[in-house]
C-alpha positions as CSV (number, residue, x, y, z in Angstrom):
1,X,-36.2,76.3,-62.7
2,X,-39.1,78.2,-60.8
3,X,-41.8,79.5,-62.0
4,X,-44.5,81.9,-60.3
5,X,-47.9,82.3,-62.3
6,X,-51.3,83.1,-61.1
7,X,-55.0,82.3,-63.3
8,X,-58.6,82.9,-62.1
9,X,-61.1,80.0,-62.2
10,X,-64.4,78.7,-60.9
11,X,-65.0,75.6,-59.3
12,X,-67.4,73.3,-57.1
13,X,-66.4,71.1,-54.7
14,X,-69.5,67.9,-53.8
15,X,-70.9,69.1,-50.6
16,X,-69.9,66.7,-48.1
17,X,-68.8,66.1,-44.6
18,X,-65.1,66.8,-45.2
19,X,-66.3,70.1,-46.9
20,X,-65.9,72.8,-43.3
21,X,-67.0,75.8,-45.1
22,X,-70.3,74.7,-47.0
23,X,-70.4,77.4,-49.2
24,X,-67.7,75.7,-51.3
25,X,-70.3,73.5,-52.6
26,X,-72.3,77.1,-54.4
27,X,-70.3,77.7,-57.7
28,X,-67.4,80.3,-56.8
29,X,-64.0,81.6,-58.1
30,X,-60.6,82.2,-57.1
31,X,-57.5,83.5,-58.0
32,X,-55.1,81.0,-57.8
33,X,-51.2,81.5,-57.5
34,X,-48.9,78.7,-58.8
35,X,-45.2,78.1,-58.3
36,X,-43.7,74.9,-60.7
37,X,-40.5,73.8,-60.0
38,X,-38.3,71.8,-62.4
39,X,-35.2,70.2,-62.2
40,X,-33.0,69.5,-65.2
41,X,-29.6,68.4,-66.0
42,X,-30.0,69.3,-69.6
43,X,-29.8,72.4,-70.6
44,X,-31.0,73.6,-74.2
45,X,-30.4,77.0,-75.4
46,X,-29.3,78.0,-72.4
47,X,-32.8,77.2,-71.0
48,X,-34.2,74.1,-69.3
49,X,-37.3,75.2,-70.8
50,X,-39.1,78.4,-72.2
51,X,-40.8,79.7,-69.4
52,X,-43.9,80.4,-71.4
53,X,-44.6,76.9,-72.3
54,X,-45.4,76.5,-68.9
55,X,-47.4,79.3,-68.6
56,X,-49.5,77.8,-71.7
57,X,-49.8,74.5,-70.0
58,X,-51.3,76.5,-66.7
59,X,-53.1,78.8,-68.6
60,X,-55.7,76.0,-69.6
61,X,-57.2,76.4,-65.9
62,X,-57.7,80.4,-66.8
63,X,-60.9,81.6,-67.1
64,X,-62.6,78.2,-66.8
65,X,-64.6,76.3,-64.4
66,X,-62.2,73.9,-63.3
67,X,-64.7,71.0,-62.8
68,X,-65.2,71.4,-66.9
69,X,-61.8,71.1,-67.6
70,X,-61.1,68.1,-65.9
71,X,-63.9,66.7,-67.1
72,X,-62.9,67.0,-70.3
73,X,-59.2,66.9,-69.6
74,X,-60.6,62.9,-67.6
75,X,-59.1,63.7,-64.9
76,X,-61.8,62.0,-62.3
77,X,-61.2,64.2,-59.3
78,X,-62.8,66.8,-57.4
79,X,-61.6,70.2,-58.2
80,X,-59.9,71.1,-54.9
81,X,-56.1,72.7,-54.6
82,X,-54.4,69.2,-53.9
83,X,-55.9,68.1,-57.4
84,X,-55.0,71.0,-59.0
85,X,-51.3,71.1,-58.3
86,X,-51.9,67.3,-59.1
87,X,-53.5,67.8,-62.7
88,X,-50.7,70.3,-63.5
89,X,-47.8,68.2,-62.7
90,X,-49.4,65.9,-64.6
91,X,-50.0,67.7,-67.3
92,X,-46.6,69.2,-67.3
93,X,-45.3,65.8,-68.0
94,X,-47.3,65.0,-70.6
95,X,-47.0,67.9,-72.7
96,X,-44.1,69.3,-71.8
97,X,-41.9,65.4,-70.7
98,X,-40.8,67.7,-67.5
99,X,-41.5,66.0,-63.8
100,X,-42.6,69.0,-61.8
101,X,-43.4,69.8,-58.3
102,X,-46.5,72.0,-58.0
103,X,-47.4,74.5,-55.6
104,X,-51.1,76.0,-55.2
105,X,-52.5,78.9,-53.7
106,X,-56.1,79.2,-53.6
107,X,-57.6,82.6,-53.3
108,X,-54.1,83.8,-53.4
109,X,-54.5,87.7,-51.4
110,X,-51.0,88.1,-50.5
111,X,-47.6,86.2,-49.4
112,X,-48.4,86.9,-45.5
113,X,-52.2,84.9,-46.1
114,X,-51.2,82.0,-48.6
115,X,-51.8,79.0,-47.5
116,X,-50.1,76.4,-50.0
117,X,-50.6,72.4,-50.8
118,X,-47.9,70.9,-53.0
119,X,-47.6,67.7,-55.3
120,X,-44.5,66.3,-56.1
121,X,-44.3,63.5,-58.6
């Protein structure tokens, strides 16, 4: 099963020396573009699973600030792409008992500029 869904969000990443483009550390937003891929051998209703229950476990990031939610989510990471893709899988599997690889784009602005990070459990 593959899944494409997209959700806008804030975030702010610590300013540090790994962080090139400094402006990352002001509060900003993106549109981010997701693909979760699932692989199942069981089959239920014809479905692996309801594609909308995975829309509802992404759609927790939409409309946030990102650092918020994994505060409260304790997920003790910076909010950056990898992490994101990380804290989906990972919240996939928890609510929905599905190991999935995540893809993220982060201010998604087309197929031919996307620039993806994945996590793969």
């Amino acid at each position: 099963m593959s899944l494409r869904h997209y959700f806008d969000a804030s975030h702010q990443l610590p300013d540090t020396d790994n962080l090139v483009t400094k402006a990352c550390a002001r509060l900003h937003g993106h549109t981010y573009a997701v693909i979760v891929e699932i692989e199942a051998d069981t089959v239920k209703g014809g479905m692996i699973i309801d594609f909308k229950a995975v829309k509802n476990t992404i759609d927790v990031l939409d409309h946030q600030h990102i650092n918020d939610i994994f505060d409260r989510f304790e997920f003790n990471h910076e909010p950056t792409a990898e992490n994101i893709a990380k804290f989906l899988s990972k919240q996939i599997e928890k609510e929905l008992d599905f190991k999935a690889t995540v893809s993220i784009c982060e201010g998604y602005k087309g197929a031919e500029r996307a620039s993806w990070v994945t996590h793969t459990p």
